[in-house]
N, C-alpha and C positions, 0 to 999 in steps of 0.2 A: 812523799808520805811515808814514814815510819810508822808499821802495824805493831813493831816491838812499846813506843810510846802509848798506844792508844788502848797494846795489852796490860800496861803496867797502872793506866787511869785506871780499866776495869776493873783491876783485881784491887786497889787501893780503896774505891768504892764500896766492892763487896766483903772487902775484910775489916772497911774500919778504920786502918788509920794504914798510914806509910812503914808505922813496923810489923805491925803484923803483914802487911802486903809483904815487907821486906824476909820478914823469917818463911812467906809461905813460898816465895819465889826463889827465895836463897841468893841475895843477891844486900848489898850494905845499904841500908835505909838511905844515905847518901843518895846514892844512885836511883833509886825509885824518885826523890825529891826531884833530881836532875829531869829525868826522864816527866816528868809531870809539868814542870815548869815550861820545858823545850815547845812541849805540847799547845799548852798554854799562848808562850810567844808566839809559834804558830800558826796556832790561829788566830790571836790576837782578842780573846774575849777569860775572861776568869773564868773557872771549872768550878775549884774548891776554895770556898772560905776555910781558913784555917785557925783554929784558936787552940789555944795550951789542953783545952780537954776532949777536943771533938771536931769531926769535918763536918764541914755544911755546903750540899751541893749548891751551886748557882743555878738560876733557870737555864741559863745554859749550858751548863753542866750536866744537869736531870734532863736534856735533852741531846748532846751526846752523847751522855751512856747508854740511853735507851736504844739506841740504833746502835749503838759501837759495841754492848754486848749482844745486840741480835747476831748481829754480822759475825764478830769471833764465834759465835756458839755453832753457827752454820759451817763456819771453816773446820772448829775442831770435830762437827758429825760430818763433816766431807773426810777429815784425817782419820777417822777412826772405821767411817764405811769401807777405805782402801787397805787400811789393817785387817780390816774381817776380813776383806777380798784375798788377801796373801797367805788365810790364816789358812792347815790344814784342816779339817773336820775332826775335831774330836772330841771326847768327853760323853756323856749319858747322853740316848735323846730317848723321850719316852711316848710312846706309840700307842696310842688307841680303836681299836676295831671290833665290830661284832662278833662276839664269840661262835656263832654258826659258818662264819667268811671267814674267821681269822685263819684258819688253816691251808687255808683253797688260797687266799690274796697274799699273805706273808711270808707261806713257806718261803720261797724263793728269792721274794726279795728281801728276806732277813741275812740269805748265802750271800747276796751278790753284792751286797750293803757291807757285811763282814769282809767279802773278798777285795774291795776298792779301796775302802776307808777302815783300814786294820787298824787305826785309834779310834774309830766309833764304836760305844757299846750302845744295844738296845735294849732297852726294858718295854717290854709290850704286857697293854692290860687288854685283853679279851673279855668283853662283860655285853650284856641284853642293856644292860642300865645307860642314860643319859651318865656322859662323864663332865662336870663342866672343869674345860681344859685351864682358865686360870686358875681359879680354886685348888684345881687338885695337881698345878704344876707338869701338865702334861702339852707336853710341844706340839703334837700333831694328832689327827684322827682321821680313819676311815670311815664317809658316814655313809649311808643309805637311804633313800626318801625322803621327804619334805625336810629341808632344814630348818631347826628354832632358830637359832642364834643367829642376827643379820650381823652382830658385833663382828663375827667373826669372817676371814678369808676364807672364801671358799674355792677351790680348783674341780672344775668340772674332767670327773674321768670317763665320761660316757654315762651308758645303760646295763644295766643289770636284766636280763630278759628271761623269763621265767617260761618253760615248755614243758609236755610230759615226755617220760624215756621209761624206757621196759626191755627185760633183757631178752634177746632173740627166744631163748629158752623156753619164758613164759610167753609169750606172743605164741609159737607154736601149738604151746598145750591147751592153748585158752582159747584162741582164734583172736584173727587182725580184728584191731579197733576200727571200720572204716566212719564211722558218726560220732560228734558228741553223745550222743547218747546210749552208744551202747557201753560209755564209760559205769555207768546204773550195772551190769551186771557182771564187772568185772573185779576182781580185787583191789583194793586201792593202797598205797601207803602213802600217808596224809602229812605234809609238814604242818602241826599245828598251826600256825602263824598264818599260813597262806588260807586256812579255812579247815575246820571241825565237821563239818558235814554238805560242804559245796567245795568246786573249783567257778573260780569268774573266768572265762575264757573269750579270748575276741579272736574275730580273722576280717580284716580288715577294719571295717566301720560299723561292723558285726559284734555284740557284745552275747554272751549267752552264759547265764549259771547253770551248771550240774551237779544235780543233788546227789549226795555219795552215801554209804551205809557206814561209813566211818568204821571201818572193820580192824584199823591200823594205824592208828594216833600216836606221833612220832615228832618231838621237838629238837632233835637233832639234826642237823640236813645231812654229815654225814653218816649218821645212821639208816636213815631213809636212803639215801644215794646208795649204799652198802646192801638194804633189804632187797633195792630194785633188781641191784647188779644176780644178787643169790635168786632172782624169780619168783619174788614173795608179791610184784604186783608191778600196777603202772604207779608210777612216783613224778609230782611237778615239782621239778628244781632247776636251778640257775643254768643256762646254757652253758659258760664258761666254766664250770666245774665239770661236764659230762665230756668235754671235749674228746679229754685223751680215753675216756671210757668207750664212745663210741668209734673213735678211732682204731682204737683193741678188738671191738665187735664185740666187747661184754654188756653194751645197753645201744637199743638204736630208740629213732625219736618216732612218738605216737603222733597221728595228729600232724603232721608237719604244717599244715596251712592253719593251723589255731596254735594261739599262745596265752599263757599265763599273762600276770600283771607284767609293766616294766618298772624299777628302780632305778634314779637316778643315782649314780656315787661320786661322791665328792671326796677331796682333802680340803682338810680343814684345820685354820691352825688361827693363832691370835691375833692382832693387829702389834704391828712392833715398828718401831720405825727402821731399825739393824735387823734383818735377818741373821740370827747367827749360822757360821757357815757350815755345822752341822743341818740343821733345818732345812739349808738352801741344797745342799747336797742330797736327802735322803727324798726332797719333795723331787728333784731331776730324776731320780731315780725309778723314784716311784711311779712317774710320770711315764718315762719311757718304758716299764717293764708290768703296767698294770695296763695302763690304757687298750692296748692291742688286745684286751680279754673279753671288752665288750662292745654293747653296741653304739656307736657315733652319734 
């Protein structure tokens, strides 16, 4: 079998006639003839009628190509999947995440992403807003909570697990929290989002809301995580943000056997049949350097 014949039927087909196939392959209409005919003989059935103004597939013809250009199509998305594979990473890749996470999840892995793949640039949009990522040409996202889009690939990175923290400083002056409930009489700073005048809190199979005086409504998490640290109140934020703070001993955690909501986080990025190998590198990446932050 000759796959070079069977290339040369395809493209004769798709182009129209033998010279255009000839000027698109680069090769003397001669020889595409040759190569068609050879075909022809062996298989021993007609492809193309031929007339002075036009081809005309045979039925078996329209039934060879159909297969014989599935086939090449499959071989040339095999040659070009092992192209990508060879290819370094580089060019733009553009990144989307929650403007309250963005800084706590990408500091680091924007360094480590620059430090490996010195041809990658990143353009990151930090926004509250739905980004829808073909429309607006963005390669990947970090998402949080229920996903809309089923179109899209999702990569599970774990949980997002939300607790309260308070800096040694204010625990002191204020006295220990040992109950939900004596949350009611203590300062609070509130990340709007999580709740304006309650926290949901559960310990085990336990759910309970605590109604708060909203004394400290604050839409920034790191402003909040910043208020707690200074001793301005108890504040529920993300676990993996508080880490190295209570590591330091600038905030320890309230409540330890009650918790806030959990957040699923995802990557998320389009359906493609070629991952380009920027995407495939920054998703490794992210993988191994985000995951470890939350919970399983």
């Amino acid at each position: 079998m000759d796959f070079n014949e069977a290339a040369v039927f395809v493209k004769v087909v798709q182009a129209g006639s033998f010279s255009a196939a000839a000027r698109q392959l680069g090769l003397p209409t001669s020889t595409i003839s040759t190569r068609v005919a050879r075909l022809e003989q062996r298989l021993g059935v007609t492809l193309l009628q031929r007339t002075t103004r036009r081809l005309n597939l045979t039925e078996a013809g329209a039934l060879y190509f159909e297969h014989a250009s599935t086939g090449l199509g499959y071989l040339l998305e095999a040659e070009a999947a092992l192209d990508e594979a060879r290819q370094q990473p580089q060019g733009v890749l553009k990144v989307t995440a929650p403007a309250d996470l963005g800084d706590a999840l990408l500091g680091g892995l924007v360094a480590q992403t620059q430090q490996i793949y010195p041809a990658l640039s990143l353009e990151l949009m930090l926004t509250e807003r739905y980004v829808d990522l073909v429309a607006e040409g963005v390669d990947v996202a970090i998402r949080t909570g229920e996903l809309r889009d089923s179109s899209l690939i999702a990569k599970s990175l774990g949980t997002i697990q939300w607790a309260m923290f308070a800096s040694p400083q204010y625990l002191q002056s204020a006295g220990q929290v040992t109950t939900p409930a004596d949350l009611g009489q203590q300062q609070t700073v509130q990340f709007t989002p999580m709740g304006r005048h309650h926290w949901d809190l559960q310990q085990g199979t336990t759910s309970l809301r605590v109604p708060l005086d909203g004394r400290t409504l604050v839409n920034s998490i790191g402003v909040v995580q910043a208020m707690a640290e200074n001793g301005q109140g108890v504040a529920l934020l993300p676990t993996f943000i508080c880490q190295p703070t209570v590591q330091a001993g600038r905030l320890q955690r309230v409540l330890p056997a009650w918790r806030g909501q959990a957040d699923a986080v995802h990557l998320v990025y389009p359906k493609q049949r070629f991952m380009p190998p920027k995407l495939r590198a920054f998703i490794d990446l992210a993988v191994t350097e985000l995951k470890p932050l939350f919970v399983a």
